[in-house]
C-alpha positions in Angstrom: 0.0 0.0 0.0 1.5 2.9 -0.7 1.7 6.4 1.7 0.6 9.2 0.6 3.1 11.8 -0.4 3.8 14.7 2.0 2.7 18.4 0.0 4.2 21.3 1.8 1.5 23.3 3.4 2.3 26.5 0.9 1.5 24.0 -1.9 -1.9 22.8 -0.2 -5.6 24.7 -1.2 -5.4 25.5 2.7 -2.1 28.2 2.1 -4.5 29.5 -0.8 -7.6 30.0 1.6 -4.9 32.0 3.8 -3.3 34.1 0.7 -6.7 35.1 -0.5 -7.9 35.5 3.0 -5.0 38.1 3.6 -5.4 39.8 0.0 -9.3 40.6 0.4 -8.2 42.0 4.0 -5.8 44.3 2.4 -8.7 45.2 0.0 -11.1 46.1 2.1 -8.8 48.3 4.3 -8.3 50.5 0.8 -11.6 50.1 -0.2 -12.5 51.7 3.3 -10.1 54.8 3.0 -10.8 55.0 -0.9 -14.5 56.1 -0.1 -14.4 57.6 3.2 -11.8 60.2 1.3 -14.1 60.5 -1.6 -17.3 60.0 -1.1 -20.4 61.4 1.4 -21.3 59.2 4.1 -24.1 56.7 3.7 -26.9 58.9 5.3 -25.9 61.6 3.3 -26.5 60.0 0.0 -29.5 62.2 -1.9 -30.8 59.5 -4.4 -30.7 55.9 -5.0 -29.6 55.0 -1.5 -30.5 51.4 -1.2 -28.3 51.0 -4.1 -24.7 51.9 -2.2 -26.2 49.9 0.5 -23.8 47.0 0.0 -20.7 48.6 -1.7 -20.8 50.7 1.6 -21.0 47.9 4.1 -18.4 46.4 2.2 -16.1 49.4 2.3 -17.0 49.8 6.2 -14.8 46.6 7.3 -11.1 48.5 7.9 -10.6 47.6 11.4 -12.1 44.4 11.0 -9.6 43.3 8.3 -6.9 44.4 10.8 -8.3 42.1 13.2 -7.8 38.9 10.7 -4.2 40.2 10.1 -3.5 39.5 13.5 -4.7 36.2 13.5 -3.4 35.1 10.4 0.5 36.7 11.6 0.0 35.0 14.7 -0.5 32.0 13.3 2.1 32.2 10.9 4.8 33.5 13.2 4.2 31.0 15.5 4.4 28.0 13.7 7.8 29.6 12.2 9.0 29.4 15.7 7.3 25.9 16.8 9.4 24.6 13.8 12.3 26.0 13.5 12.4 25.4 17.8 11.7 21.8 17.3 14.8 21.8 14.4 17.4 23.3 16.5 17.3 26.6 14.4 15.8 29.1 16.0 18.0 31.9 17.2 17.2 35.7 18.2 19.5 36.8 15.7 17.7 34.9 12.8 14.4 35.5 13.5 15.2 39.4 13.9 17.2 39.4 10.7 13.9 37.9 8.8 11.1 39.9 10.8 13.0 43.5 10.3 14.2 42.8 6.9 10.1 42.0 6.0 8.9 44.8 8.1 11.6 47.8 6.9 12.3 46.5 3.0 8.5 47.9 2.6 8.1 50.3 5.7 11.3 53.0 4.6 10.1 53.2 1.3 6.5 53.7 2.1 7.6 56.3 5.0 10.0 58.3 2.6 7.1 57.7 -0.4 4.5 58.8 2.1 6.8 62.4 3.4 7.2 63.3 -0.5 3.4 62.6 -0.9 1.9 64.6 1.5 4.5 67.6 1.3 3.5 68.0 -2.1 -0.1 68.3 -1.4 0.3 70.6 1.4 3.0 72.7 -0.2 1.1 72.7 -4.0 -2.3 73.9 -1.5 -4.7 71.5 -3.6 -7.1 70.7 -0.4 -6.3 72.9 2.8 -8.8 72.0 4.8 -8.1 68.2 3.3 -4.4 67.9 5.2 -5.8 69.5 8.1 -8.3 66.6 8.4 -11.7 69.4 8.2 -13.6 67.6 5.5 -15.8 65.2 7.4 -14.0 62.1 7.5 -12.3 60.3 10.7 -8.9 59.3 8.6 -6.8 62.1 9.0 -5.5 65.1 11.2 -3.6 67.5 10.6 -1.2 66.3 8.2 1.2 68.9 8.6 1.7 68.5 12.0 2.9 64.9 12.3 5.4 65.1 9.4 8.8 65.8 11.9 11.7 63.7 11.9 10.8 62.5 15.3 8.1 61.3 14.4 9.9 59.4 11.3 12.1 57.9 13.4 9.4 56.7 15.8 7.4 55.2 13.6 11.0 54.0 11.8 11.2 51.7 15.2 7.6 50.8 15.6 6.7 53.2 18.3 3.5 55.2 16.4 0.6 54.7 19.1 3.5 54.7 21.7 5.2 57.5 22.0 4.7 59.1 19.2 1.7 60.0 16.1 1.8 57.7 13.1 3.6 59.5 10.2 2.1 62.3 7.9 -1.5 61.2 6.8 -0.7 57.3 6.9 -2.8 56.5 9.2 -2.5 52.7 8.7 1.0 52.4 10.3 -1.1 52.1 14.0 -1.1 48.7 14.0 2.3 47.5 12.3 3.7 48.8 15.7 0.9 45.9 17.2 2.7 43.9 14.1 6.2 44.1 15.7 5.7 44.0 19.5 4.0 40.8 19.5 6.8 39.5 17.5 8.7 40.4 20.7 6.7 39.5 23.6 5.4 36.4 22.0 8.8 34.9 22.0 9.7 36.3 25.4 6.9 34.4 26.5 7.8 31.2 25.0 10.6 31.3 26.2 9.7 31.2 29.5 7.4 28.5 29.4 9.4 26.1 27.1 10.5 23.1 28.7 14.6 22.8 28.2 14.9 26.7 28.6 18.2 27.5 30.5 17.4 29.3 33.6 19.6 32.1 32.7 17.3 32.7 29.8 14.1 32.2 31.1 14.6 34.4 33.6 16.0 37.4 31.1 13.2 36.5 28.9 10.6 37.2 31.4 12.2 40.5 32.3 12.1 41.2 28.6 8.8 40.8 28.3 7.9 42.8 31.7 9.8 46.0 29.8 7.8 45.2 26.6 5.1 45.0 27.9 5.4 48.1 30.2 6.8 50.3 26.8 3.9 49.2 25.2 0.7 50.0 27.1 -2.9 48.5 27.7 -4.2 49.6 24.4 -1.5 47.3 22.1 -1.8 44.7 25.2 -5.4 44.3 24.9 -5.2 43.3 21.4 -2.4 41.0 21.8 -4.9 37.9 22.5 -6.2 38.5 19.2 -2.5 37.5 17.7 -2.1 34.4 20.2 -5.3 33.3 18.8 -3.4 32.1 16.0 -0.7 30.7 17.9 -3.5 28.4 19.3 -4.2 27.7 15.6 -0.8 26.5 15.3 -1.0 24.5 18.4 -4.7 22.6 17.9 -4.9 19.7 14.9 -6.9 20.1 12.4 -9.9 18.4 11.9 -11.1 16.2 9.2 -13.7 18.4 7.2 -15.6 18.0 3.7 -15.1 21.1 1.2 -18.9 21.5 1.9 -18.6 22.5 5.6 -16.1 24.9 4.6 -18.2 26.4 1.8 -21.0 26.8 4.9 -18.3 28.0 7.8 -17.4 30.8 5.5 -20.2 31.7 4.1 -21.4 32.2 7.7 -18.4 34.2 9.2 -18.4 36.7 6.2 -22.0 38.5 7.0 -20.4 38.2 10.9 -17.6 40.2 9.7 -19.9 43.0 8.0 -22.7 42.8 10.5 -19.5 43.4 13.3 -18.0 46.5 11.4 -21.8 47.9 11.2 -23.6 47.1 14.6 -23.8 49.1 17.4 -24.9 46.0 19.6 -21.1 45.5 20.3 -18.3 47.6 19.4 -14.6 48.4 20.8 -12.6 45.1 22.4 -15.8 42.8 22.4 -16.1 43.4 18.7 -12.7 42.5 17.9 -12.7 39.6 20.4 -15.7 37.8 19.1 -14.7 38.2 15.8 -11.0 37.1 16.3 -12.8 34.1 18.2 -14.5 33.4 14.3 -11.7 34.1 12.3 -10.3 31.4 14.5 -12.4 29.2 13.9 -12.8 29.8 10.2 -8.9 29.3 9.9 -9.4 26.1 11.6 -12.0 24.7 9.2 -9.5 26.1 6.1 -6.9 24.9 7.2 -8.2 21.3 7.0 -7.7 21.8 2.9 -4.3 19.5 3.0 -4.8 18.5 -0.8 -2.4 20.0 -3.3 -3.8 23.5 -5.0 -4.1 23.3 -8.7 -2.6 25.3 -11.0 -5.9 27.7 -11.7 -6.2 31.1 -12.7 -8.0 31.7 -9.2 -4.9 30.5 -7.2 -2.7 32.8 -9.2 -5.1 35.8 -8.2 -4.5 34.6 -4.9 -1.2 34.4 -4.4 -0.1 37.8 -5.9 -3.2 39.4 -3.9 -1.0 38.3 -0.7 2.1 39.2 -2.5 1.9 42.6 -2.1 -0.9 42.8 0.8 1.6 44.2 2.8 2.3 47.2 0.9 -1.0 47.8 -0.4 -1.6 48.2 3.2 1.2 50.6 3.6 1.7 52.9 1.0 -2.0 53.3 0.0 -3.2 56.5 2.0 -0.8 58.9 1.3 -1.4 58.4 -2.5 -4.9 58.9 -2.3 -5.0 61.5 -0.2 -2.7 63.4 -2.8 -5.3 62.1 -6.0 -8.4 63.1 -3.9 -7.2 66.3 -2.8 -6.3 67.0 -6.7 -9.3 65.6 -8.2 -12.2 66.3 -5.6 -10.3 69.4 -3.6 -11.9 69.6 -0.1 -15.7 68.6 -0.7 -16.6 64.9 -0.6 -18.7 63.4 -3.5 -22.1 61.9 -4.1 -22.0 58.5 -5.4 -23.1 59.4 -9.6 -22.1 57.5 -12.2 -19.8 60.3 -13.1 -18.4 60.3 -9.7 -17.9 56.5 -9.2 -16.4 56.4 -12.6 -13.5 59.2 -11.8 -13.5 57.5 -8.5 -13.2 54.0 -9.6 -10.1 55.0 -12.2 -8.5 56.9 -8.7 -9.0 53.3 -6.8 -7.4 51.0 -9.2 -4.2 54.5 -9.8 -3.5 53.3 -6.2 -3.9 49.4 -6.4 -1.4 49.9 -9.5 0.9 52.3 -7.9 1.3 49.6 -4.8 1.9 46.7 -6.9 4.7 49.0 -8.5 5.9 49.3 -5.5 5.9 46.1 -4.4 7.4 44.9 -7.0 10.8 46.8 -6.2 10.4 45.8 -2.7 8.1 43.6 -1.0 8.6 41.0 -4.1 12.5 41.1 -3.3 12.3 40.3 0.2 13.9 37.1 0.1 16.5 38.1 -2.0 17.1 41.0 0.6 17.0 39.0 3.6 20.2 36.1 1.8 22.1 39.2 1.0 21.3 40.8 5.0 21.9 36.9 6.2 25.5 36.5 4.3 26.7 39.8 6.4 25.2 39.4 9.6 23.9 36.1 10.6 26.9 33.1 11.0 28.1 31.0 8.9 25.3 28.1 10.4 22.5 29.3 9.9 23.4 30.4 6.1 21.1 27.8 4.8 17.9 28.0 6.9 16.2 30.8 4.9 14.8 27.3 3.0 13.1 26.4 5.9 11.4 30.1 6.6 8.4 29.5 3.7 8.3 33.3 2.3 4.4 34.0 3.3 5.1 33.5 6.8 5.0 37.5 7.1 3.1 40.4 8.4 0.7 41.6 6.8 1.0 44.5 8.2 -2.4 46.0 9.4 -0.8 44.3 11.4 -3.6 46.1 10.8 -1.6 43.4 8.3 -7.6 49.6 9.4 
């Protein structure tokens, strides 16, 4: 009788699930910002309201999608660490090499991107009252004020929410600082608790993580259970699961995710909670998929849409900020066909410019992170970048709202 072959998980339908998962996340997070910048709010809609009904509950998920970010980076994260632990290979050094070279190879450029972005719409004066966040929408303050150097360098080293005001009008950088702590403290933790830890370093460990935990604050704290969430993923076994209950689990959890970003029946913590407790449990079910994916044109969509979540996520906001303020000035629009045509062209502008992007950075991460590893990391652990799979990154936002 003969055993049936082992397929590496990013070759199963399950590491698809998780791609597209992540990609549609990053969507919906520009799709948010896209019409809150451009267009009235719901209630202010003069005709045809029931119409926008849907697009704009669609476009209402941001924070939401931040939420399955966490869980998905947890997830992935962890069972980097559970591996490469149970290997032999895990070292500080290493895994900071590959979780700041993933993190910065798209962060500097989309900091530097985002300074030149929003200097040129304050200095060319397209939308005043746009940069100093007076035209009805939540997304932005004052522009002007939060572009300093200190502020750069804060959010540089992950400390937007912390000590200092994410960067210019890119608002979305709040929860890559989540992103990066929990890569800390997670670790500390383990640390602590595995069994074999020398006592010298459980001990320095848990003092790290006291310090980082301190730095950090309630408010990045609070959310940090929505991370280990997929840690327990990583930990759990899957269960044995026809495509059909899939189909049904999902089709569930995605009115959940909408109802969740509309409802006033639970909001704040709760909110995230219960739905970081489904996209749990949704993960679970998807990750049950251990059959090889075929070579389709929807797995292709999938796997670029995750290739450059990341810096969709990231560089977004300042560029449509700029567009909006050029094309719309400092009123919002009604949603007319003229409208959600000029609109629509603006939306895919940005979807384009980020994959141009991506593609000088956030597509050359692993060739980044050999070239970082032959410099810094010994002469050992050379060879292990084979065993980090390259979608075991953050999405980043963290919050990859």
């Amino acid at each position: 009788m003969k055993s049936t072959p082992h397929i590496p998980f990013t070759s199963t339908t399950a590491s698809v699930s998780l791609d597209l998962m992540r990609g549609i996340a990053a969507l919906i997070v520009c799709l948010g910002h896209w019409r809150n910048l451009l267009y009235v709010d719901y209630r202010q809609i003069d005709s045809h309201r029931v119409l926008f009904a849907m697009p704009y509950v669609i476009s209402s998920g941001g924070h939401q999608a931040v939420v399955i970010f966490f869980v998905l980076s947890g997830y992935l994260i962890s069972s980097s660490i559970f591996r490469l632990t149970q290997l032999g290979q895990w070292s500080w050094r290493l895994y900071l090499t590959h979780r700041l070279v993933r993190l910065w190879i798209v962060l500097i450029p989309a900091l530097m991107l985002g300074a030149v972005l929003d200097f040129a719409g304050l200095h060319s004066h397209l939308a005043p009252a746009l940069y100093a966040g007076q035209t009805g929408t939540a997304l932005l303050g004052n522009v002007a004020d939060s572009l300093r150097a200190s502020i750069f360098a804060g959010n540089l080293l992950f400390l937007q929410g912390i000590l200092v005001n994410t960067f210019g009008s890119n608002g979305p950088l709040w929860s890559l600082a989540n992103e990066f702590w929990y890569y800390i403290l997670f670790p500390c933790a383990f640390l602590v608790v595995r069994r074999g830890t020398r006592m010298i370093v459980r001990i320095v460990s848990a003092m790290a993580f006291v310090a980082c935990a301190w730095l950090v604050g309630k408010n990045i704290l609070l959310s940090f259970p929505l991370w280990l969430l997929g840690t327990v993923l990583a930990l759990v076994p899957v269960p044995r699961v026809e495509v059909r209950l899939r189909m049904i689990v999902t089709i569930v959890y995605c009115p959940l995710f909408f109802f969740l970003a509309k409802t006033r029946l639970v909001s704040g913590l709760l909110s995230d909670y219960i739905l970081g407790v489904a996209t749990f449990v949704l993960m679970w079910f998807l990750l049950a998929a251990k059959n090889a994916a075929p070579a389709n044109r929807r797995v292709a969509i999938s796997r670029l849409a995750a290739r450059f979540s990341y810096t969709l996520y990231l560089v977004h906001l300042p560029f449509l900020v700029l567009i909006t303020g050029a094309i719309a000035g400092e009123s919002r629009w009604q949603p007319n066909a003229r409208h959600l045509l000029v609109g629509s062209a603006e939306l895919l502008l940005a979807i384009g410019y980020a994959f141009a992007i991506a593609s000088l950075t956030e597509f050359q991460t692993d060739h980044v992170r050999r070239w970082v590893e032959r410099r810094l990391v010994r002469s050992q652990y050379r060879a292990i970048h084979r065993e980090i799979e390259s979608d075991l990154a953050a999405p980043a936002s963290k919050h990859d709202g």
